[in-house]
C-alpha positions in Angstrom: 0.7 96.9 97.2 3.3 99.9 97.8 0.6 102.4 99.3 -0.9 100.1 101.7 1.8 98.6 103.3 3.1 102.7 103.8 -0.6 102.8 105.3 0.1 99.8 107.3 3.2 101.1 108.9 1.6 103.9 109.9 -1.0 102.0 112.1 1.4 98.5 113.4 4.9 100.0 113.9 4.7 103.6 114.3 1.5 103.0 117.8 2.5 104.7 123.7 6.5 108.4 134.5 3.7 108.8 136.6 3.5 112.9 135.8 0.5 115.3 136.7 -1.3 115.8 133.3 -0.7 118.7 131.3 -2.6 119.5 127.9 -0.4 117.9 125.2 1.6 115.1 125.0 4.8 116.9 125.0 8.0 117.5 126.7 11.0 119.8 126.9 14.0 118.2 127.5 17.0 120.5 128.2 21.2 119.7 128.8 23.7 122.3 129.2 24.1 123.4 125.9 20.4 122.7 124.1 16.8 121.7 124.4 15.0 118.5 122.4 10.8 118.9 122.4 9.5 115.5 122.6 6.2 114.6 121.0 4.1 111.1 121.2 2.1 110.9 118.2 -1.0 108.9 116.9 -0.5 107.6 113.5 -4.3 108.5 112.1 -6.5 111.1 113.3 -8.9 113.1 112.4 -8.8 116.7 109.9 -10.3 118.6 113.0 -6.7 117.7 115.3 -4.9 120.9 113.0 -3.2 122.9 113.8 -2.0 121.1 116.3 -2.5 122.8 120.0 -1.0 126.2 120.2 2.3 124.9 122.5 3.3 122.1 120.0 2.6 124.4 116.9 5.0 126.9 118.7 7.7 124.1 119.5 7.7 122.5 116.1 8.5 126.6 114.8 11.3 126.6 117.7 13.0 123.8 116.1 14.8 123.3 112.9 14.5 119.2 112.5 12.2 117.6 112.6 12.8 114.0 114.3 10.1 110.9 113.6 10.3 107.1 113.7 10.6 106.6 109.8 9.4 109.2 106.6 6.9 107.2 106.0 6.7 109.1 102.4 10.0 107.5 101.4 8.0 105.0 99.0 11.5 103.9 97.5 12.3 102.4 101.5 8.4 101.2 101.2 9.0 99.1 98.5 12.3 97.6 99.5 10.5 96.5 102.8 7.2 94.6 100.5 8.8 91.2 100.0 9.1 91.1 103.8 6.0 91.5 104.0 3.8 89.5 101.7 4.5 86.4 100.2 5.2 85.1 96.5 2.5 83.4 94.7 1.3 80.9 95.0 2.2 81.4 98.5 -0.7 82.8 100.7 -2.0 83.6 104.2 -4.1 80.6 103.9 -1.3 78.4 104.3 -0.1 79.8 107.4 -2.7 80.3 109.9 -5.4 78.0 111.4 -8.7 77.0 109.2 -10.5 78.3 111.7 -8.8 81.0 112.1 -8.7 82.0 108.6 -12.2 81.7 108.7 -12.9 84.3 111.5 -10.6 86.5 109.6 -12.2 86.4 106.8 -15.6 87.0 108.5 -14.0 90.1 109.9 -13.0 91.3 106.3 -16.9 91.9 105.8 -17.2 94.0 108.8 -14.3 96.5 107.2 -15.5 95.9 103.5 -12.2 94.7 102.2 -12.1 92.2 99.4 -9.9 88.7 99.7 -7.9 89.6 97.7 -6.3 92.6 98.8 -4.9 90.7 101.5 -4.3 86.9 100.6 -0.7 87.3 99.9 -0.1 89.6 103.0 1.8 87.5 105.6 -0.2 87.4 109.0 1.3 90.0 111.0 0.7 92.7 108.1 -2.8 90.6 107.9 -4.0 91.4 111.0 -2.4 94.8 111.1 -4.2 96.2 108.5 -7.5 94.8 110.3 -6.4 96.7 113.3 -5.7 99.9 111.0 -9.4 99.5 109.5 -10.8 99.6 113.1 -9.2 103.7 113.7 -10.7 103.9 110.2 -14.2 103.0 111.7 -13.8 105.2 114.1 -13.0 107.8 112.5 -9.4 107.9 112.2 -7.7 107.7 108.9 -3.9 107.7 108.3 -4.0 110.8 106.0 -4.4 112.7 109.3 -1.9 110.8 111.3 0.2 113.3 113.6 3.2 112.1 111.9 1.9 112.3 108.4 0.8 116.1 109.5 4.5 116.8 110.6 6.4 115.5 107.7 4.5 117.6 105.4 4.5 120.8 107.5 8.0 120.2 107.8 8.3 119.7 104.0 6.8 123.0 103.3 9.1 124.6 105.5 12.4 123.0 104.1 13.2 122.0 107.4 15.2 119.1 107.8 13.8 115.4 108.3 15.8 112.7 110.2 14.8 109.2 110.8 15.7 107.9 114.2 15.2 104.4 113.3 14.3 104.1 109.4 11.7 101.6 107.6 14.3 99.2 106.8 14.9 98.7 110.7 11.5 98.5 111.8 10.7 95.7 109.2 13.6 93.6 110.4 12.1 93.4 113.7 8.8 92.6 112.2 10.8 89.7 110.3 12.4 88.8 113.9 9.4 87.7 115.1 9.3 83.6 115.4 6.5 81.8 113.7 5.4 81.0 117.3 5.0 84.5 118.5 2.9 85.6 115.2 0.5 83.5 115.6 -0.3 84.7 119.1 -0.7 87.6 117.7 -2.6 86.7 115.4 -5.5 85.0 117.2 -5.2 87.2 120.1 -6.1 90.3 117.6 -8.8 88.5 116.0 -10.2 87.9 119.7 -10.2 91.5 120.6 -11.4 92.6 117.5 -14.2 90.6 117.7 -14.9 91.1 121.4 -14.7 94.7 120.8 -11.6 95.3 122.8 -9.9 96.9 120.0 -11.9 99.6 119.6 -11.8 100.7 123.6 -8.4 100.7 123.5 -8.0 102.9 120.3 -10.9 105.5 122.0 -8.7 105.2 125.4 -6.0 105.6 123.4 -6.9 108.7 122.0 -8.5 110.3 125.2 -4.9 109.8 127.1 -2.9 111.2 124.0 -5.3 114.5 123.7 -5.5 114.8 127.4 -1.7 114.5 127.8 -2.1 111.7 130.1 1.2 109.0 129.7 -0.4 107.1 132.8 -3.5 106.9 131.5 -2.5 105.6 128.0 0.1 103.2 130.4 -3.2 102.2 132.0 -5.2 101.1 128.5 -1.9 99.3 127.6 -1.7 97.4 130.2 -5.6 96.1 130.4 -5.2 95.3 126.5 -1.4 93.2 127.4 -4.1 91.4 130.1 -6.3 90.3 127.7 -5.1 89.5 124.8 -2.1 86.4 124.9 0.9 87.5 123.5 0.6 91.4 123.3 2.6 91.6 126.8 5.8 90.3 125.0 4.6 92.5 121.6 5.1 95.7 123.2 7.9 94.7 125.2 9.7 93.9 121.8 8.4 96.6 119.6 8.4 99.9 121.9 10.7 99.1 125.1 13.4 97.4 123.9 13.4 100.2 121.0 14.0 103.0 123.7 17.2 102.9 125.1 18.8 103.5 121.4 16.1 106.3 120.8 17.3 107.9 124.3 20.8 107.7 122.9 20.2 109.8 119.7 18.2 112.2 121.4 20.9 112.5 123.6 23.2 113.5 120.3 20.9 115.7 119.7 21.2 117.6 123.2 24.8 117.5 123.8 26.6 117.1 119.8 24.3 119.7 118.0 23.7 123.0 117.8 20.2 122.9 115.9 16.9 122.4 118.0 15.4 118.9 117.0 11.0 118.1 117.4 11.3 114.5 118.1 7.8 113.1 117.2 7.5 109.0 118.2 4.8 106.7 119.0 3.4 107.9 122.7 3.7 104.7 124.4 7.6 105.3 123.7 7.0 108.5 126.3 4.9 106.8 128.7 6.0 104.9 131.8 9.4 103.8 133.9 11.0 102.5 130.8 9.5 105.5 128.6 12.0 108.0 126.7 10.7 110.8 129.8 11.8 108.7 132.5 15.0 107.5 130.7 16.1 110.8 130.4 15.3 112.2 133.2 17.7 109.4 135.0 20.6 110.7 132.1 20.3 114.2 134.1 18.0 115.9 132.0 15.9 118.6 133.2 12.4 117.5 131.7 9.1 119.5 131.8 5.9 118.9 130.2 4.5 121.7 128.1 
């Protein structure tokens, strides 16, 4: 169970200001006394993305730390976050969704080929997550060439330093704040765009924005998906805005109480938009530029 609840984190927690479209989805930001690069990653991809683009290749050499969400190779921290998310037999995902919707979900397990009973002690948000994650895998994107996989082990083989701005243990205790209520809108609302198809625009959007270096664009895709599906509006407001302003605060640590050059690589959505980490600091005085 271990490995595929470090793939799941990859695809549920980890996934992004109105700015003219460079090539990359990257940033400089710059204080008095340092510069932070800011990244927005994917978290599966294809082998073709690497090397990365030349600018982001040249500011991950530039920096000394690496910065990501969580080290999603830390399978010690992987395994103390597993009882949050599946359940103790005879406990199952059966018992705590709809019939019916069980029954579409299994139905969608045959599209992806995966078997009962990898999944029937999963609770439902890891449930559906891991539907979600095999949708990027039908298209094309696996988690082994995740942008933030990529980094961590580039970073590895140069012995430069890895920090965690948030940690696994922090991102599954807002999973577990989720009310029973709120997962299982989430939970038929996924099924629905799955099955409608939706999914798979919106990973394809996704993409396009992210290699095109366009944080209005992916803002765009966000927003038709929050439109459609019943209770992803309040998702993302939970899981990537409400997230930022503590993110904005470290990176500001990074500027002004450090001397070492930090490559902060986050989900893009986290860039993207008014209450993105671009705009926040920007606001904080920063001089910010995209590369």
């Amino acid at each position: 169970m271990i490995p595929l609840l470090h793939r799941l984190f990859l695809a549920c927690i980890l996934i992004a200001p109105p700015l003219a479209a460079a090539d990359n989805f990257l940033w400089e930001v710059t204080s008095m006394t340092n510069r932070v690069y800011l990244f927005g990653t994917v978290h599966a991809g294809k082998k073709s993305w690497y090397p990365l683009p030349a600018p982001v290749e040249q500011a991950f050499v530039d920096s000394n730390v690496l910065v990501v969400e969580a080290d999603i190779t830390d399978l010690d921290a992987v395994a103390r976050a597993s009882p949050l998310m599946t359940y103790a037999p005879p406990d199952s995902l059966a018992k705590h969704v709809k019939p019916d919707e069980y029954a579409r979900f299994r139905k969608l397990l045959a599209r992806y080929s995966l078997q009962e009973q990898q999944i029937e002690q999963m609770r439902p948000f890891m449930a559906v997550s891991l539907l979600v994650f095999s949708e990027w895998a039908r298209l094309g994107y696996l988690p082994q060439y995740g942008v933030d996989a990529y980094l961590i082990a580039k970073a590895k083989a140069e012995n430069k330093a890895i920090v965690e701005i948030e940690g696994l243990a922090m991102q599954t205790k807002l999973i577990d704040s989720l009310t029973e209520a709120e997962v299982a809108r989430l939970f038929e609302g996924t099924l629905t765009a799955l099955e409608s198809g939706l999914t798979g625009e919106q990973i394809t959007g996704m993409v396009n924005a992210w290699q095109s270096g366009d944080p209005r664009l992916l803002l765009e895709i966000a927003r038709k998906y929050n439109d459609t599906v019943p209770g992803a509006k309040e998702f993302e407001g939970k899981f990537i805005w409400a997230r930022n302003d503590s993110m904005a605060d470290k990176i500001e640590g990074y500027l002004n109480g450090s001397k070492d050059r930090h490559f902060v690589a986050v989900g893009s959505l986290h860039l993207s938009g008014p209450s993105g980490l671009v705009e926040m600091l920007k606001k904080r005085g920063y001089i910010v530029r995209q590369r």
